[in-house]
C-alpha positions as CSV (number, residue, x, y, z in Angstrom):
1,X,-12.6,-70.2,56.9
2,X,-15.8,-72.6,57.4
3,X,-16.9,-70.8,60.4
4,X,-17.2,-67.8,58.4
5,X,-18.7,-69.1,55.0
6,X,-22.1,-69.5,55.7
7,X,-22.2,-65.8,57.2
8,X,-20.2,-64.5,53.7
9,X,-22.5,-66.6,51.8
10,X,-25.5,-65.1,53.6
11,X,-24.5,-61.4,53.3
12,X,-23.1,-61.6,50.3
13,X,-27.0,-63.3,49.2
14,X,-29.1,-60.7,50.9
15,X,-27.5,-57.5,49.8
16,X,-27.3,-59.0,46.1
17,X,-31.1,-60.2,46.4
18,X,-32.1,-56.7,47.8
19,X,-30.0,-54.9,44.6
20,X,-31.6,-57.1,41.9
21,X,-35.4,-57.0,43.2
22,X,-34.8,-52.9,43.6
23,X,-33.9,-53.1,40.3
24,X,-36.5,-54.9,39.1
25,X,-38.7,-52.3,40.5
26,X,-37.0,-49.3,38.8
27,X,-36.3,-51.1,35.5
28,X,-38.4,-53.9,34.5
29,X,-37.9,-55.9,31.7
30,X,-41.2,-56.9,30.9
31,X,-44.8,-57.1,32.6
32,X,-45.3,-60.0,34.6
33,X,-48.1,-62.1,33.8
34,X,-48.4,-63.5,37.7
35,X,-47.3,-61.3,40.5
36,X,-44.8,-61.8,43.3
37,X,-47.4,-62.5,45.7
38,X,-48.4,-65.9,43.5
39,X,-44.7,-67.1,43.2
40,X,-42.5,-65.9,45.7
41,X,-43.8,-67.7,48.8
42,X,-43.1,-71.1,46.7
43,X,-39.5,-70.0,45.1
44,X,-38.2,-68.7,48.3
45,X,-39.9,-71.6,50.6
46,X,-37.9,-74.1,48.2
47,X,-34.6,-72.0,48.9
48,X,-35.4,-72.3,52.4
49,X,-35.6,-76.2,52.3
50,X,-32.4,-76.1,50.2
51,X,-30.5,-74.3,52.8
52,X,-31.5,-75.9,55.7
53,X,-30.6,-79.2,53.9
54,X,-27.4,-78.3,53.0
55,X,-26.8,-76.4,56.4
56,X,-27.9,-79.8,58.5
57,X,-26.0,-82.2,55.5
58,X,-23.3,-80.6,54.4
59,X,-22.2,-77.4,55.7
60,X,-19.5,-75.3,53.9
61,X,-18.5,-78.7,52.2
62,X,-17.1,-77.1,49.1
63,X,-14.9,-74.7,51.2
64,X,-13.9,-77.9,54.0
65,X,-12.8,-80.4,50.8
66,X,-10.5,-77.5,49.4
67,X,-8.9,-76.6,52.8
68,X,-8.4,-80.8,52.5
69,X,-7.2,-81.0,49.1
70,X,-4.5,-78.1,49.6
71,X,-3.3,-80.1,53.4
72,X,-3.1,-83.1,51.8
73,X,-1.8,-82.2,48.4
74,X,-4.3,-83.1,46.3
75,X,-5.5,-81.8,42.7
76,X,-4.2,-79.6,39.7
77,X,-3.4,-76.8,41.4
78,X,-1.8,-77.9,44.5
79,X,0.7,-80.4,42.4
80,X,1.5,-77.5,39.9
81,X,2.4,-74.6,42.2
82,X,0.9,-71.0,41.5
83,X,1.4,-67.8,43.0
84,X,-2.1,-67.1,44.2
85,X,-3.0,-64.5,42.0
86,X,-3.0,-66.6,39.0
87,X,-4.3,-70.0,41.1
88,X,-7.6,-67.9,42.6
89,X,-8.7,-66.7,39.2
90,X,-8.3,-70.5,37.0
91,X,-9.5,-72.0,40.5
92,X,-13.1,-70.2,39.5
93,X,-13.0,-70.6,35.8
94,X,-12.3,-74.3,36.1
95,X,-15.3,-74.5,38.3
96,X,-17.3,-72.6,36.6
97,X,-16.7,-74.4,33.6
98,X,-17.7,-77.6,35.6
99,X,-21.1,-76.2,36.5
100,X,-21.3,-75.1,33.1
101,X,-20.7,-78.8,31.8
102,X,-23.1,-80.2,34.5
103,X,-25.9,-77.9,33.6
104,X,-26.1,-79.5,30.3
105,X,-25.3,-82.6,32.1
106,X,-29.0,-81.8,33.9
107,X,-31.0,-80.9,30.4
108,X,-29.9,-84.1,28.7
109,X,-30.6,-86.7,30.7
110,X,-33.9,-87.7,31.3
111,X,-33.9,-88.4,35.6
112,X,-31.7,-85.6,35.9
113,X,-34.0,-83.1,34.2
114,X,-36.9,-84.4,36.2
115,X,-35.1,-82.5,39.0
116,X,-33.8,-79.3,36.9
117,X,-37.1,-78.2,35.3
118,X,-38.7,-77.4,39.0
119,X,-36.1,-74.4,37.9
120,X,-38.1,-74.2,34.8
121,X,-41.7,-74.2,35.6
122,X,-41.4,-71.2,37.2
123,X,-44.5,-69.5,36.0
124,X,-42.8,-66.3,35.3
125,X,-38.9,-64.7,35.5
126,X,-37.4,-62.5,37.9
127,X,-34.9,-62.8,40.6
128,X,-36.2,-65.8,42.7
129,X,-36.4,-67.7,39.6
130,X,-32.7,-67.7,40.4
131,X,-32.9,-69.7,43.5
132,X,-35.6,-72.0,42.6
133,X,-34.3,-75.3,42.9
134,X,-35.3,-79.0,43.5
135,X,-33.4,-79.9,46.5
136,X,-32.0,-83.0,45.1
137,X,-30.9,-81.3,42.2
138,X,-28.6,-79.1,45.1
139,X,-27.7,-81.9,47.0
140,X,-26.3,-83.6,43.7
141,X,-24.6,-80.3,42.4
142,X,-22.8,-79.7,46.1
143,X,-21.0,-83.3,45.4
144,X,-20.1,-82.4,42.0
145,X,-18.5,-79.6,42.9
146,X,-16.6,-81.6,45.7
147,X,-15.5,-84.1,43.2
148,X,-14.4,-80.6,41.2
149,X,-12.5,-79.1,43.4
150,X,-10.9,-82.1,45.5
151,X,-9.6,-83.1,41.2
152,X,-8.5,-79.3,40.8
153,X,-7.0,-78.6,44.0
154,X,-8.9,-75.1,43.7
155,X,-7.6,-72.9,46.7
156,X,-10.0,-72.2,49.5
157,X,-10.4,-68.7,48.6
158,X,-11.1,-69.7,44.9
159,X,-14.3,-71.9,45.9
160,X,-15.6,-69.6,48.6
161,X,-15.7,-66.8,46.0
162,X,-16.8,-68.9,43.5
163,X,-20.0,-69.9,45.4
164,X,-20.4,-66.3,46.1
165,X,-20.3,-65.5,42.9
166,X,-22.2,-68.8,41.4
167,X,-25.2,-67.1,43.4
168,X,-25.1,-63.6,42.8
169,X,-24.9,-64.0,39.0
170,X,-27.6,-66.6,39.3
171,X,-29.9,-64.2,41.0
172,X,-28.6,-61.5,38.6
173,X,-29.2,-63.1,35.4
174,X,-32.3,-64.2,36.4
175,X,-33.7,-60.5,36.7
176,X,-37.0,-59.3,35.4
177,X,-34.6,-55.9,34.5
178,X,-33.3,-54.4,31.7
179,X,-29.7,-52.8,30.8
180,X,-29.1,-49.8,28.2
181,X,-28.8,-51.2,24.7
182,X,-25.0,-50.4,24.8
183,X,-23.9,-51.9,28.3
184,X,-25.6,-55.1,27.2
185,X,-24.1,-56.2,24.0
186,X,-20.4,-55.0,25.7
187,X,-21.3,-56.8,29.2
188,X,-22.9,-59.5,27.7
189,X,-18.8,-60.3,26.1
190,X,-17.9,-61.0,30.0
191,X,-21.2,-62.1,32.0
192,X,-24.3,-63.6,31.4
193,X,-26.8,-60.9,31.4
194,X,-30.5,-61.6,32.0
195,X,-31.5,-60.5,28.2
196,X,-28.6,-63.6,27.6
197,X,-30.1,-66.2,29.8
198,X,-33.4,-65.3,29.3
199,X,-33.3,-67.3,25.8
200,X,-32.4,-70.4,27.7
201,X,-36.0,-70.3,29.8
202,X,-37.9,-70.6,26.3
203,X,-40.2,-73.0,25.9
204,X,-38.8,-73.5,22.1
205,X,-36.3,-76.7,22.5
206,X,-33.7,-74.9,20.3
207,X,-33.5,-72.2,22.4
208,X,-33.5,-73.3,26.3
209,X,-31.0,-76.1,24.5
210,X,-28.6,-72.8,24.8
211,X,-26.9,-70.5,26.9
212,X,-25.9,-72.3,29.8
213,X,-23.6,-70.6,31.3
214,X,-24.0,-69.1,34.7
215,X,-21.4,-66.8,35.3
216,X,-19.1,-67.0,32.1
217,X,-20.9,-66.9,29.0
């Protein structure tokens, strides 16, 4: 499976990249005070350095320590036996539930925020807000999530669709975009929308101290 989760991971990124910035085009949320030409080249130059980093340090090391944990035994789910039906879907809620933990982990203390709010200072909010990421800050959350999954025994496919989905719904709640009143406040119930995590990019302490969830809210 590692041979093939950087080209997933890729595909699965572009067509969800190209969706979101359509969208932002047909349905934008608000006007943006400085254009794409002003920000993009930094935010998707930093996701460049990210993925080379993690490409020449640690390729598809979330995916290679769960094909490890589940030879070897290891973890929650690999010493209590599930059908797969059940173990893929708590496999991505327990780690989703770990980023979300570590995410607060990255607001409250002091070093760590130093690296989280390059994902803050974006001057505005749209879609490569999403991917705008001090690369320490990714090198540190790829070995949390190692730990993660190595102590839950996630399965294989559990953690490669986790990362898939970790960055779409990054990228979508990011967006610039706006749903009809009535799909918000039901969808909103099952995934972060960008109207949800918009709050959390305030500049008001009591509200970016909020909402972080990435893909559950």
């Amino acid at each position: 499976m590692t041979e093939f989760e950087g080209l997933i991971r890729l595909g699965a990124f572009l067509a969800v990249f190209s969706a979101v910035a359509l969208w932002e085009v047909l349905a934008p949320r608000r006007r943006q005070e400085f254009g794409r030409l002003a920000r993009w080249p930094h935010n998707i130059g930093l996701l460049l350095v990210d993925v080379i980093l993690l490409r020449v340090l640690a390729p598809g090391a979330s995916v290679a320590v769960a094909m490890t944990a589940e030879a070897g035994g290891w973890g929650l789910l690999n010493a209590v036996p599930l059908p797969a039906w059940l173990a893929i879907p708590v496999g991505v809620v327990l780690l989703d539930l770990a980023i979300y933990f570590q995410h607060v982990m990255f607001h409250a203390v002091p070093t760590l925020w130093r690296l989280h709010r390059v994902h803050h200072s974006d001057l505005d909010f749209d879609v490569t807000t999403g991917t705008r990421f001090h690369p320490i800050e990714i090198l540190i959350s790829t070995g949390i999530k190692c730990t993660v999954v190595a102590a839950i025994g996630a399965p294989a496919v559990a953690v490669l669709l986790f990362e898939v989905l970790l960055n779409a719904t990054a990228m979508f709640n990011h967006a610039n975009a706006s749903l009809p009143g009535a799909v918000e406040r039901h969808a909103r119930w099952f995934v972060v929308t960008p109207d949800m995590h918009r709050i959390h990019h305030s500049v008001a302490y009591a509200e970016s101290a909020s909402n972080f969830g990435f893909n559950l809210p």
